[in-house]
C-alpha positions in Angstrom: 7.1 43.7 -39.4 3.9 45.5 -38.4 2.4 45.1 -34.8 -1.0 44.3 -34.6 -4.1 46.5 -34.5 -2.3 49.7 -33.4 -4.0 52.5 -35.6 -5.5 55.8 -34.2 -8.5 57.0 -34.3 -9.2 60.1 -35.6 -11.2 62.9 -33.9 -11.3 66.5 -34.0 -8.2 66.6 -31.7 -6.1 63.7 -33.1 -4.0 62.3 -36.3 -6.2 61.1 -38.7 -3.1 58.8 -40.1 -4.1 55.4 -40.3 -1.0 53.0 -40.7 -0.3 50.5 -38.4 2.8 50.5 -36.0 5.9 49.1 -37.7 9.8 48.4 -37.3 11.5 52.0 -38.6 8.2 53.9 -37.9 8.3 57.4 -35.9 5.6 57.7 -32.9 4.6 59.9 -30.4 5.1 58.7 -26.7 2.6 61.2 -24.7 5.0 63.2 -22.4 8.3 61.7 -24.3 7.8 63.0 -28.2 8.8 61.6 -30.9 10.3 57.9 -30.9 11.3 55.7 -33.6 9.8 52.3 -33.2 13.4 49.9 -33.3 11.6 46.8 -33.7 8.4 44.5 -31.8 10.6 42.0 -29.0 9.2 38.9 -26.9 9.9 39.2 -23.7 9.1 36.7 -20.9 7.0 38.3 -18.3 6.2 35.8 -15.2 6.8 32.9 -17.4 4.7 34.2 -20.1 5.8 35.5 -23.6 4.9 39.3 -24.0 5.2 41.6 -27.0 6.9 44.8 -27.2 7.6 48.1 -28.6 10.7 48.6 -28.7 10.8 52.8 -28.8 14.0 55.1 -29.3 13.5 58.4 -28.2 14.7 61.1 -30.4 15.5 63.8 -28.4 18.7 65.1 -27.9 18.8 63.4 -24.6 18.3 59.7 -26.5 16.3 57.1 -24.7 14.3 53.5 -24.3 11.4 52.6 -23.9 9.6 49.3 -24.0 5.8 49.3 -24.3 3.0 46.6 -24.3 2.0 46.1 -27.6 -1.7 45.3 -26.0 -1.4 48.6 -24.2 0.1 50.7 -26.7 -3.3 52.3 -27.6 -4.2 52.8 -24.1 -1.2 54.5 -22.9 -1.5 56.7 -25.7 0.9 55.8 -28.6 0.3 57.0 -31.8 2.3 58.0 -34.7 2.9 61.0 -35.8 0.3 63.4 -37.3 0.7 64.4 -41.3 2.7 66.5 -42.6 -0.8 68.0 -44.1 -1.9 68.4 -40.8 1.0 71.0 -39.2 -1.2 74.0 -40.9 -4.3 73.0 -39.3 -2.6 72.7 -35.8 -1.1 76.0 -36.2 -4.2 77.6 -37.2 -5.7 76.5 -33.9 -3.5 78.8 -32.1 -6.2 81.6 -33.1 -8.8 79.8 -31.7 -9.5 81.8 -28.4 -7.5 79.2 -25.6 -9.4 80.9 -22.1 -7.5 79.2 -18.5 -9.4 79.0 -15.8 -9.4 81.4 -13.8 -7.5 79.5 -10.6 -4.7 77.8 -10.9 -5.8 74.3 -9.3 -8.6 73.9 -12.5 -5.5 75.0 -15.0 -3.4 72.3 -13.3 -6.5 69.4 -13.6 -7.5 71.0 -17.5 -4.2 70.4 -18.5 -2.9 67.3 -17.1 -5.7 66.2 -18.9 -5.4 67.7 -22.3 -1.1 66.1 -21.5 -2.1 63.0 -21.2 -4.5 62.7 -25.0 -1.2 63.3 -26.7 -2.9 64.8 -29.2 -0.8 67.5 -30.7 -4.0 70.1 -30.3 -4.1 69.9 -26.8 -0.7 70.3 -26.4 -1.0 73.3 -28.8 -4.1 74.6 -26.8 -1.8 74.3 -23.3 0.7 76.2 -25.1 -1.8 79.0 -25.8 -3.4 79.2 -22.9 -0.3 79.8 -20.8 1.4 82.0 -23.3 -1.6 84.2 -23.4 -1.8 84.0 -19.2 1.6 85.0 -18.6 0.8 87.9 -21.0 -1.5 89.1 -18.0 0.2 87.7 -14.8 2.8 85.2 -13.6 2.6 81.9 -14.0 3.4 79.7 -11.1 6.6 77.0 -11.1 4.1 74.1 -12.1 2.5 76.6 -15.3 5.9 76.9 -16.4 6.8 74.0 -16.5 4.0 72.7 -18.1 4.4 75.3 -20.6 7.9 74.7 -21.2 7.2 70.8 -21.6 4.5 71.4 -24.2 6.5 73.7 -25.7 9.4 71.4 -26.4 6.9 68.3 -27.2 4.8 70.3 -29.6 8.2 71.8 -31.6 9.4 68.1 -31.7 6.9 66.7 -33.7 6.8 69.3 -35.4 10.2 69.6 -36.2 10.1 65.5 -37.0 6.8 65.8 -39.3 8.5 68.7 -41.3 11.9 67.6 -41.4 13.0 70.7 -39.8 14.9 71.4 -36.6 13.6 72.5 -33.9 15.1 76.1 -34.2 12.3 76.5 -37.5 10.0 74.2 -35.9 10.0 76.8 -32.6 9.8 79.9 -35.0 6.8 78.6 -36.4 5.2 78.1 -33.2 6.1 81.5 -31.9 5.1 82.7 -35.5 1.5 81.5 -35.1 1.2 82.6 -31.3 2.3 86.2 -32.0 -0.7 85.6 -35.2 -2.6 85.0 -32.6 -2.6 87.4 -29.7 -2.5 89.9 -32.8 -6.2 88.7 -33.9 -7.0 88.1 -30.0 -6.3 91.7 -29.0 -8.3 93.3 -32.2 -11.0 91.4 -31.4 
C-alpha cells in the first residue's frame, strides 16, 4: 500500500532514490534515524479523517511515531539514501568542513544543516566538530550535537549496508582520520 506523492527530491545534498513511501519501507525521521514505515492509518482528527505514517523507530531504544501523510515531505521524511550512495557521502568527509569561528554561528549553521536530514549535512556537522575539537574544546551543546550526528549518520548507515553500527562507526571514523590526513598535507 503506497502513500501518496511522498518521493524526494534529489539535490546535491540529498537521496536521489525515487520510490514512494510504502507499508514495510525504511525512512529517515530527521533527528530520530532510521524508521520502518508499519503501515498508512486513518485517524479522526476534530471530526475529520486524517492519514498517517505509521513509523517504528529502529534504534535500540524502539519507538512511534505517527506523521501526516500531507506533511511528511515537509517535516522532512525521506527514505533512506542508496546503498550506491554510502561512498559518495564518505568521500565528502575530505571536502574541507570550516566552523565558524564563534560558537553562536556553529550553533544556527548546524541546526540548520540538522533539520535537511540529508545525510551530507549531517556528515559535514560531523566534520566540522571533529576537526574543531582537534584544535579546542567544544562546548556541551557542540558535543552534543556531534554525538547526535554521529549516532544518526552511523544508523543509516549501518541500515543502508546491512551492517551494525560497530562497522558502520568504523567506517565513519575510517573516512574522518582519511580526512584530517589529506587536511593536514594540504
Amino acid at each position: 500500500m503506497s502513500a501518496p506523492g511522498l518521493e524526494p527530491s534529489p539535490s546535491p545534498h540529498q537521496s536521489a532514490s525515487q520510490a514512494p513511501l510504502a507499508a514495510g519501507t525504511k525512512a529517515i525521521y530527521p533527528g530520530q534515524g532510521p524508521c520502518r514505515i508499519g503501515r498508512v492509518v486513518n485517524r479522526d482528527v476534530d471530526g475529520v479523517g486524517v492519514m498517517f505514517y505509521h513509523l517504528i523507530i529502529l534504534d535500540d531504544n524502539g519507538g512511534e511515531l505517527f506523521i501526516p501523510v500531507e506533511k511528511a515531505r515537509a517535516i522532512g521524511v525521506r527514505l533512506l539514501m542508496k546503498k550506491s550512495e554510502v561512498p559518495r557521502l564518505l568521500a565528502h568527509f575530505k571536502k574541507s568542513a570550516k566552523a565558524a569561528d564563534n560558537w553562536k554561528q556553529r550553533a544556527i549553521d548546524n541546526n540548520k544543516l540538522f533539520t535537511s536530514g540529508s545525510p551530507f549535512d549531517l556528515a559535514e556537522i560531523v566534520a566540522s566538530l571533529t576537526e574543531l575539537s582537534g584544535t579546542r574544546s567544544l562546548t556541551l551543546g557542540e558535543s552534543g550535537t556531534l554525538d547526535r550526528a554521529r549516532r544518526l549518520l552511523i544508523s543509516e548507515i549501518s541500515e543502508v549496508m546491512g551492517e551494525t553500527r560497530t562497522e558502520a562507526a568504523e567506517q565513519v571514523d575510517q573516512a574522518l582520520k582519511s580526512a584530517n590526513k589529506g587536511n593536514k598535507s594540504g
